[in-house]
SEKOLNU-464853 format. One record per residue (C-alpha): x negated, y negated, z negated; residue number from 1. Coordinates in steps of 0.001 Angstrom, whole numbers. Example, Ala and Ser with C-alpha at 12.3 -4.5 7.8 and 13.67 -1.06 7.14 Angstrom:
<pts>
pt c1 = -12300&c2 = 4500&c3 = -7800&domar = 1 $
pt c1 = -13670&c2 = 1060&c3 = -7140&domar = 2 $
</pts>
This chain:
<pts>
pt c1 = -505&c2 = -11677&c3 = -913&domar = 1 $
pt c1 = 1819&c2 = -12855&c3 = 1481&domar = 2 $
pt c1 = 5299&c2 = -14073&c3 = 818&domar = 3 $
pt c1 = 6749&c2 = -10617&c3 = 766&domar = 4 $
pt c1 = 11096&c2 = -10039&c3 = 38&domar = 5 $
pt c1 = 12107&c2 = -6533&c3 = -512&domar = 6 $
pt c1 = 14422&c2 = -5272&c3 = 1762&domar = 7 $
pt c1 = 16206&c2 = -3215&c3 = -1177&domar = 8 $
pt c1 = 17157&c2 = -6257&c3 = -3572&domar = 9 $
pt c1 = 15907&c2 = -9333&c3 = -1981&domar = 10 $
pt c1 = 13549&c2 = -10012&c3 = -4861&domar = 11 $
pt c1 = 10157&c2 = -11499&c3 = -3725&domar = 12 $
pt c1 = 7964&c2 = -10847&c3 = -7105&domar = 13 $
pt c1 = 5559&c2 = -7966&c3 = -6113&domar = 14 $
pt c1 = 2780&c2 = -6145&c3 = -7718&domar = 15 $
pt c1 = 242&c2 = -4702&c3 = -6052&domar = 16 $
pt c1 = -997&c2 = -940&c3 = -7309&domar = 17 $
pt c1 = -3311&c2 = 1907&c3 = -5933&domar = 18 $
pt c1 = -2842&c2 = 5209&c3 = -5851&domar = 19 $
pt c1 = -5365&c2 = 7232&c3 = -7716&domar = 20 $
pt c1 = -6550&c2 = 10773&c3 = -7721&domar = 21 $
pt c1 = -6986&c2 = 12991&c3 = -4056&domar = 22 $
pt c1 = -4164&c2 = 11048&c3 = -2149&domar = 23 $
pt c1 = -6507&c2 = 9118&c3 = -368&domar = 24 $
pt c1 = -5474&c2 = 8985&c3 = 3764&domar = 25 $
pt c1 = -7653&c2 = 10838&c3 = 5424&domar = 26 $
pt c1 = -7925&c2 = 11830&c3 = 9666&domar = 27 $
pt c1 = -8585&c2 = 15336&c3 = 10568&domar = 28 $
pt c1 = -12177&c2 = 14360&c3 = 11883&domar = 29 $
pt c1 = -14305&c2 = 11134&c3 = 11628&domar = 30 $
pt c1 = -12567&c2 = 9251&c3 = 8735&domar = 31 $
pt c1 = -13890&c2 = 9205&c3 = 5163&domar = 32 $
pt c1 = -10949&c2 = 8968&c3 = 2527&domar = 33 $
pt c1 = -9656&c2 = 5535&c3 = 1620&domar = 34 $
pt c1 = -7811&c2 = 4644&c3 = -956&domar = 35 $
pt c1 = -3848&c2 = 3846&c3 = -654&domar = 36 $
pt c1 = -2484&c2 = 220&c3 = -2028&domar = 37 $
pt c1 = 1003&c2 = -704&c3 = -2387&domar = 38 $
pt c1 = 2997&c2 = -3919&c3 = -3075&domar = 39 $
pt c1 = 5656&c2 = -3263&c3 = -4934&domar = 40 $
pt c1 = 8707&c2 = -5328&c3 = -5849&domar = 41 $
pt c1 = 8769&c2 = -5844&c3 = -9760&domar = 42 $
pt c1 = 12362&c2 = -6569&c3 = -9733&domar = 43 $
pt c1 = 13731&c2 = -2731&c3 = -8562&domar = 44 $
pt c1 = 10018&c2 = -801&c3 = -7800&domar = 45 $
pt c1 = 10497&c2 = -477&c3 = -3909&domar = 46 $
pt c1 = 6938&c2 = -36&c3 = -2316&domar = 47 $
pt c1 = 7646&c2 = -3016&c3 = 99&domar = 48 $
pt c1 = 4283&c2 = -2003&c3 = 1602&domar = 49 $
pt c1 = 1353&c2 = 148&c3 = 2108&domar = 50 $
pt c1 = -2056&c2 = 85&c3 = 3441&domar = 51 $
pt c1 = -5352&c2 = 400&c3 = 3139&domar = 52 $
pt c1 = -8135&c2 = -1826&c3 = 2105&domar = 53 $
pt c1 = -10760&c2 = -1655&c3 = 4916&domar = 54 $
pt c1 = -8210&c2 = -746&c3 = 8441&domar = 55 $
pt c1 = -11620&c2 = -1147&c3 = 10651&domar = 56 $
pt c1 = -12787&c2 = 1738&c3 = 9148&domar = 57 $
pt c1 = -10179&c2 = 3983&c3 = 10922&domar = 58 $
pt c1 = -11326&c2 = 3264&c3 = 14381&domar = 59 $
</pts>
């Protein structure tokens, strides 16, 4: 994980979490569902940021 600083409290201790159940991202047509990871700050819980696991799959 990169050196990450949340722009809420300036803390720079993050987690990183997943989001489970159906809220995988999904495109209209062509994509199949990925999950959705997040790195949040452990200080105040701001998701500092989200993505997904495998991006060449969207194209």
């Amino acid at each position: 994980m990169k050196n990450l600083v949340c722009t809420y409290c300036g803390g720079t201790e993050m987690v990183r979490g997943v989001q489970t159940g159906y809220a995988s991202i999904t495109k209209i047509k062509g994509w199949r569902g990925q999950s959705l990871y997040y790195d949040i700050c452990a200080n105040c819980g701001t998701v500092v940021r989200s993505f997904v696991e495998n991006p060449e799959k969207l194209r």
